[in-house]
C-alpha positions in Angstrom: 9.4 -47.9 45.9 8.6 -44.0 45.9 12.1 -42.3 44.5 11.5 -39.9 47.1 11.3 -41.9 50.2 13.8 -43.6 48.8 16.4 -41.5 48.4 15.4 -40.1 51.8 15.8 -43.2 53.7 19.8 -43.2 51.4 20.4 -40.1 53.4 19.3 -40.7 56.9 21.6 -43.8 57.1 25.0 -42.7 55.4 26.9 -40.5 57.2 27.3 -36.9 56.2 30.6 -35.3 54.7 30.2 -32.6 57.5 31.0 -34.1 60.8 28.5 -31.3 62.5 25.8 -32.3 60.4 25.8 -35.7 62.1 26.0 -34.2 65.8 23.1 -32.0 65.1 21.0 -34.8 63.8 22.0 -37.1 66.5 20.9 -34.3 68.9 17.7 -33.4 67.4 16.8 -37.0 67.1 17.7 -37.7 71.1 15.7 -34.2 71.6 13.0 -35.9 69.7 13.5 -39.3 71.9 13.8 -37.3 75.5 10.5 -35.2 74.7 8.4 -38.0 73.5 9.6 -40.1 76.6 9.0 -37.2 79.2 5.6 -36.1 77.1 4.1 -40.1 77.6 5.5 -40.0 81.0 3.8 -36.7 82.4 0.4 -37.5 80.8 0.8 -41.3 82.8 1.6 -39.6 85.6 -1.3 -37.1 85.7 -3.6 -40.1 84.8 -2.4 -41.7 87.8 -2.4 -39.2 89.8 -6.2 -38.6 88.5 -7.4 -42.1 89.5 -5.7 -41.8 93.1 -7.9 -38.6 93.8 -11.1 -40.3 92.1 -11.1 -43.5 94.5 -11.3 -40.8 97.1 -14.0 -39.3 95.8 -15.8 -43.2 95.4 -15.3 -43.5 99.1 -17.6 -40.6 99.5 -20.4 -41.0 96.5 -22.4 -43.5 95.0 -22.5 -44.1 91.2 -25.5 -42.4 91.4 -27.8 -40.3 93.5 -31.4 -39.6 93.5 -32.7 -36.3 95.8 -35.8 -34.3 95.6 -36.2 -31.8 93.1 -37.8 -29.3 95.2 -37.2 -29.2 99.0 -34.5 -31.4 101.0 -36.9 -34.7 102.1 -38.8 -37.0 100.3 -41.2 -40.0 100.7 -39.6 -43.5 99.9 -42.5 -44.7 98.8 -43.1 -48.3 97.9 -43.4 -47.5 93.9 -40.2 -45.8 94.5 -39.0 -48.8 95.9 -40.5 -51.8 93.8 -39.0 -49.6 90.5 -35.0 -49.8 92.2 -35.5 -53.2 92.9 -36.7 -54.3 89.5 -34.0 -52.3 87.8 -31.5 -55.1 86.2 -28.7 -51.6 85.5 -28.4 -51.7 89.7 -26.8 -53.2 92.2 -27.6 -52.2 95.4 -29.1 -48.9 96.7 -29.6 -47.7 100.4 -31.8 -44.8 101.9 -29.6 -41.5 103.5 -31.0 -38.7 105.5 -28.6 -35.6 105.9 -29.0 -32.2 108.0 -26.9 -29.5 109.1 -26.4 -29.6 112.7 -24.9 -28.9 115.4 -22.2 -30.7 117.6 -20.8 -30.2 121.1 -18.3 -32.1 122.3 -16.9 -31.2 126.2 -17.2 -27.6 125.7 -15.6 -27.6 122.1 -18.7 -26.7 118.9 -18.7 -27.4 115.4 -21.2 -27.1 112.7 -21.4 -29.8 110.3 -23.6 -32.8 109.0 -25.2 -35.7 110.0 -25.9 -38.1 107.8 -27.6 -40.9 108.5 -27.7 -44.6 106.0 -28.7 -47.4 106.7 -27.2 -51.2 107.0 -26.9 -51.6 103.1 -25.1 -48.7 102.4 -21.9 -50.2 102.8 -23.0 -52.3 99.6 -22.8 -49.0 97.4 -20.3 -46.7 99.3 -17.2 -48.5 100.7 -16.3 -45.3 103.1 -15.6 -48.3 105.5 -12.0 -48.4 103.7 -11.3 -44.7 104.3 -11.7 -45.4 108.2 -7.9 -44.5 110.7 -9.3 -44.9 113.9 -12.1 -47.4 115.4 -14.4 -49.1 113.5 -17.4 -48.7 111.0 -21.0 -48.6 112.6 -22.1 -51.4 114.7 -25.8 -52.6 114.7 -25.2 -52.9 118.4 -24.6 -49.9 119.1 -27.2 -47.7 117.5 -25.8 -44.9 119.2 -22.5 -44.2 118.0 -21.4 -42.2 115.2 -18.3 -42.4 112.5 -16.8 -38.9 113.0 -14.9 -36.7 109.9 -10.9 -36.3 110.5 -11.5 -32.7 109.9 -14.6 -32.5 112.8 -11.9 -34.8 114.9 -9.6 -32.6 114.7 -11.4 -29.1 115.9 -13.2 -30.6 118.6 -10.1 -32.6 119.5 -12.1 -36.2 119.5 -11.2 -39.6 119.7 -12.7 -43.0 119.9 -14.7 -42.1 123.4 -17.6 -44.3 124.5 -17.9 -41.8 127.8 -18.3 -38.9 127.0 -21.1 -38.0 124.9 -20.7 -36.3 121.4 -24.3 -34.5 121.9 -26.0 -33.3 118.6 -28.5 -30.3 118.2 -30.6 -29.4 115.4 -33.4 -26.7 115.4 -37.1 -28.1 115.5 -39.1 -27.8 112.6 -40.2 -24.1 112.2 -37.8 -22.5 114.6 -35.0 -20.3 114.7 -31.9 -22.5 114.6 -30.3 -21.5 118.3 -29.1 -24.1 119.9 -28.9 -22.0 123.2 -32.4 -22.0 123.6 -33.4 -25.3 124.6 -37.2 -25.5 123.5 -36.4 -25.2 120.1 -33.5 -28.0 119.3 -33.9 -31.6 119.7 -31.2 -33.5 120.8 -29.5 -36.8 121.3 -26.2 -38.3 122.8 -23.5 -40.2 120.7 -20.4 -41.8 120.9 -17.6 -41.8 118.5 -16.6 -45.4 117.6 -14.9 -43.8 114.5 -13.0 -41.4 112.7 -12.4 -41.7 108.5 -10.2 -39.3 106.4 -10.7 -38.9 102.7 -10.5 -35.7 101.6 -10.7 -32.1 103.8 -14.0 -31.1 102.2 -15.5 -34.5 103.5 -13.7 -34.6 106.7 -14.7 -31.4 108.1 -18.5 -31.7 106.7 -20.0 -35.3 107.5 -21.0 -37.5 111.2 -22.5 -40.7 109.8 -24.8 -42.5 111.9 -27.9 -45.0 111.6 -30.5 -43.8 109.9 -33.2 -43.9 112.4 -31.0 -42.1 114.8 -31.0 -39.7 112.4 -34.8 -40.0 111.8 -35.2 -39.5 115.7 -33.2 -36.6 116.2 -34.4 -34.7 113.3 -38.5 -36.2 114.5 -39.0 -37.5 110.9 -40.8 -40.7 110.3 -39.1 -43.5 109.2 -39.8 -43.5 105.5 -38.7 -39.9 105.0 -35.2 -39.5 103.5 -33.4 -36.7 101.8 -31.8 -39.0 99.1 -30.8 -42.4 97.6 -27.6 -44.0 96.9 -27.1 -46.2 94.5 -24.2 -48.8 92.9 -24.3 -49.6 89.5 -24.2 -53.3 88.1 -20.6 -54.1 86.4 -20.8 -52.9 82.9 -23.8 -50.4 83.1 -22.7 -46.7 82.3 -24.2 -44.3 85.1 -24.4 -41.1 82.6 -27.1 -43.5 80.7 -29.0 -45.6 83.8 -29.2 -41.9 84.9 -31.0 -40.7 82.0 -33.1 -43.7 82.3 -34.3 -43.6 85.7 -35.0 -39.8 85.5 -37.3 -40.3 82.4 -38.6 -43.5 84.6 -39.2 -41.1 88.1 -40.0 -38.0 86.3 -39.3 -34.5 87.4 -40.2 -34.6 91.2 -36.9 -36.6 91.6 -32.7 -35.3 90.4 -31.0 -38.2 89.4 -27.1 -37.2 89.2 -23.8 -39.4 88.7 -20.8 -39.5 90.3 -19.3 -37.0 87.9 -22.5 -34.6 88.1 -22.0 -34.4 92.0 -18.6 -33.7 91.7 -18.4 -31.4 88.7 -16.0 -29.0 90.0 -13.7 -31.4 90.8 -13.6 -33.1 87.7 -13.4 -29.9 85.8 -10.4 -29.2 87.8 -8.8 -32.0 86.8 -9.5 -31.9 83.2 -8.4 -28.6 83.1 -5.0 -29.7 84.7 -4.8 -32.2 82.1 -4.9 -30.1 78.9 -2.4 -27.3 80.5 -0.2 -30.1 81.2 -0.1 -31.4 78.2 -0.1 -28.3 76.6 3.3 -27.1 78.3 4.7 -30.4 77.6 3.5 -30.1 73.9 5.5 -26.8 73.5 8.3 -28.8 74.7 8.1 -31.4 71.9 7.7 -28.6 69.9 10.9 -26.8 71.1 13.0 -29.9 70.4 11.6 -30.2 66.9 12.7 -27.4 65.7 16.4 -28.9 66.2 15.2 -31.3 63.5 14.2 -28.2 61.2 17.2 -26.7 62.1 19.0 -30.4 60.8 17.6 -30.9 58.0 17.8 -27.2 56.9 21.7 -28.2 57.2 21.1 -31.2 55.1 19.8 -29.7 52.7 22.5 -27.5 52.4 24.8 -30.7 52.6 23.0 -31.9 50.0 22.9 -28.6 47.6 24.9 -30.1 45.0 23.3 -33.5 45.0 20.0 -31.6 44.5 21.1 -29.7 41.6 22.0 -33.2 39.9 18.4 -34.3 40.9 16.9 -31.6 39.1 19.1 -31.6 36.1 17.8 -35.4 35.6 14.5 -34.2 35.5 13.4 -34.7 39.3 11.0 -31.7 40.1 11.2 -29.4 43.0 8.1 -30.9 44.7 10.0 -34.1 44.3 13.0 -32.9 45.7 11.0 -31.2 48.5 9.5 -34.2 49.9 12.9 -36.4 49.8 13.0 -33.9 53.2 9.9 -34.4 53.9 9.9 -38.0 54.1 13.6 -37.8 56.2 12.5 -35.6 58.5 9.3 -37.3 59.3 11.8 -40.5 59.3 13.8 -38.9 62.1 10.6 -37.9 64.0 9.0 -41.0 63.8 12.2 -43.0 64.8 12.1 -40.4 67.7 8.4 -41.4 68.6 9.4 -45.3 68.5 12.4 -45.1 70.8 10.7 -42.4 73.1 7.7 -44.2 73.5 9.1 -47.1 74.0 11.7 -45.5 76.9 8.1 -43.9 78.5 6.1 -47.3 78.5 9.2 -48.6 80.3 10.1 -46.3 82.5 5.9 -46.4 83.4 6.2 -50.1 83.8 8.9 -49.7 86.0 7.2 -47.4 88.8 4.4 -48.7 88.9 6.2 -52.4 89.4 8.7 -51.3 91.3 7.5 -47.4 93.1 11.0 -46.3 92.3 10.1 -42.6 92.8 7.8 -42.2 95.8 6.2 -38.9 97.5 7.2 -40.1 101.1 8.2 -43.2 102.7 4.8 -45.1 101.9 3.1 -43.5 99.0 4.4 -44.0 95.5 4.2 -41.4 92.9 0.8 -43.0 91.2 1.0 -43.7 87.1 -1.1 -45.7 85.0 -0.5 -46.9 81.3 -3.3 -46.4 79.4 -3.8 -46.6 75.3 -5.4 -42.7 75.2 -2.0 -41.3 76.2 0.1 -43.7 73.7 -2.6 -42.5 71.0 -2.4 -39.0 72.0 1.4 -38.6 72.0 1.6 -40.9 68.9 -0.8 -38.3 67.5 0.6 -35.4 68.7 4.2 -36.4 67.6 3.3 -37.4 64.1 1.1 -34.0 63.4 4.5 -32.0 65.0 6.7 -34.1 62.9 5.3 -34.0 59.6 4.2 -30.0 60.3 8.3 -29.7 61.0 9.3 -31.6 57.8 7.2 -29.5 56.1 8.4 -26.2 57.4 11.9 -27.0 56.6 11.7 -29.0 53.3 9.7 -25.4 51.6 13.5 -24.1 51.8 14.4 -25.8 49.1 13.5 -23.8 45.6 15.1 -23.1 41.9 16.5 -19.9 43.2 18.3 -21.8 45.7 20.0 -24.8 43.5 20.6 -22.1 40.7 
């Protein structure tokens, strides 16, 4: 065995002549065990807290999403359509048509899109889940319209088949006024539903059948503004989007989920590493009691070390009998910690024993990049502490 580690391993188990030598160490070794825990616990936390705002985000876009490259509308041409279908990487895709318009609803106006799909396109967007009030589109009903919580709310609508939700939008080549009769088309809806995902969707979408939509806008019924489309299980959408962009060419934008939303998941990386960050400074704040406890060790231990180096041990030698016992105390720190976090993880997500309000849990989720990362992270801090107290030792010193 290493005479080093050895002896280090001697004096992290026998008790210390100096009874405050043993407090400190048990405190910088539970400072050690309560920053590791809290560290694993955070980063679970934010990664739950990451996947509960995603699957909102999945209730509003595909996997991927193919739009013109040039101008809002396209063809769906049969090509088009013969090259989805033969495509193994997806599952299902369905046809959209979106346009700004404008709404009216007994006196009360809102601006906001339609958005018209068709009868697959609860096969690659599951909005249906995000519905409170009512019910998803009905085939017969052509007529009636799934309403934003947001749009709801400032036109103060419910689930009404009497009055009519009427929608304007500007004919082609005119001025959009929706004042001026002669130059908006119009139709009549009913609200058979509201859904509620997140404010930005809310207060922007009206979903409807797509040859409503077709009608009102005076579009034939192949012309779209884009394609949705779900993914086969297994099949990474960063690389079936490369694929079917070098397969459509550059008249077409093929973008993933992520692409679509790239603020958003910018945000949320960003909130990641400043979390971690803080709490890493906090790990580092309760490592230095274990500089600050085996500085007192060594001093402990000052007339051991002169014996040491009498026999012939060298300084480097004697330097990394610290080395080895702080990264001892770190590391036992790391096991216990760790182990506390992945419990305590276990346990809310089990159990919900902390919860926002009466029905929504605070989310977590246990996942092997956060035990790497704060095994990581602890080891680098330990062994970078070790080293910072162990270079006290010197010949001047045990002279």
């Amino acid at each position: 065995m290493n005479f080093s580690f050895y002896i280090a391993k001697r004096y992290l188990v026998s008790t210390n002549s100096n009874n405050a030598i043993n407090i400190i160490t048990i405190i910088a070794t539970l400072g050690a065990i309560v920053a590791t825990a809290a560290l694993f616990v955070v980063l679970s936390g934010f990664s739950g807290l990451k996947e509960f705002s995603l699957s909102f985000v999945k209730a509003a876009d595909p996997d991927i999403k193919i739009t013109a490259t040039t101008g809002k509308t396209f063809l769906f041409s049969d090509s088009l359509d013969n090259t989805l279908k033969h495509d193994k990487s997806i599952f299902a895709y369905t046809k959209i048509l979106e346009e700004r318009a404008f709404f009216n609803y007994r006196n009360k106006e809102h601006i906001a899109f339609i958005k018209g799909v068709d009868e697959n396109y609860l096969n690659v967007v599951r909005i249906d889940t995000a519905i409170i009030v009512g019910k998803w589109l009905n085939p017969d009903f052509p007529y009636g319209v799934i309403v934003g919580n947001g749009i709801a709310n400032k036109l103060t609508l419910g689930i009404d088949y009497l009055d009519p939700l009427t929608v304007y939008v500007p004919k082609p080549g005119t001025t959009y006024d929706p004042s001026i009769s002669s130059l908006v088309t119009s139709i009549e809806t009913r609200s058979t539903g509201i859904f509620a995902i997140i404010d930005d969707v809310d207060s922007k979408y009206v979903y409807t059948y797509l040859p409503i939509a077709q009608e009102l806008l005076q579009y034939p019924l192949n012309k779209i503004s884009g394609i949705s489309i779900k993914l086969a299980d297994g099949v990474d959408a960063k690389d079936c989007a490369k694929e079917l962009q070098n397969t459509l060419g550059s008249s077409y934008k093929v973008q993933t989920r992520a692409q679509l939303n790239a603020v958003f998941y910018k945000m949320l990386n960003t909130e990641n590493l400043v979390l971690y960050f803080i709490f890493t400074l906090v790990l580092i704040i309760a490592l230095f009691n274990i500089i600050g406890a085996i500085i007192m060790m060594i001093l402990d231990k000052k007339s051991n070390l002169k014996t040491l180096l009498n026999l012939g041990t060298g300084i480097k030698e004697l330097k990394k009998i610290f080395v080895y016992q702080g990264f001892l105390l770190t590391l036992f720190g790391l096991v216990v910690g760790l182990a506390l976090g992945i419990i305590l993880v276990f346990l809310q997500d089990r159990f919900q024993l902390f919860k926002i309000n009466e029905v929504l849990a605070y989310p977590v989720a246990f996942t092997l990049k956060n035990v790497l990362l704060v095994v990581v992270t602890m080891v680098v801090l330990g062994y970078l502490a070790a080293r910072i107290a162990s270079s006290r030792i010197n010949e001047t010193m045990l002279e």
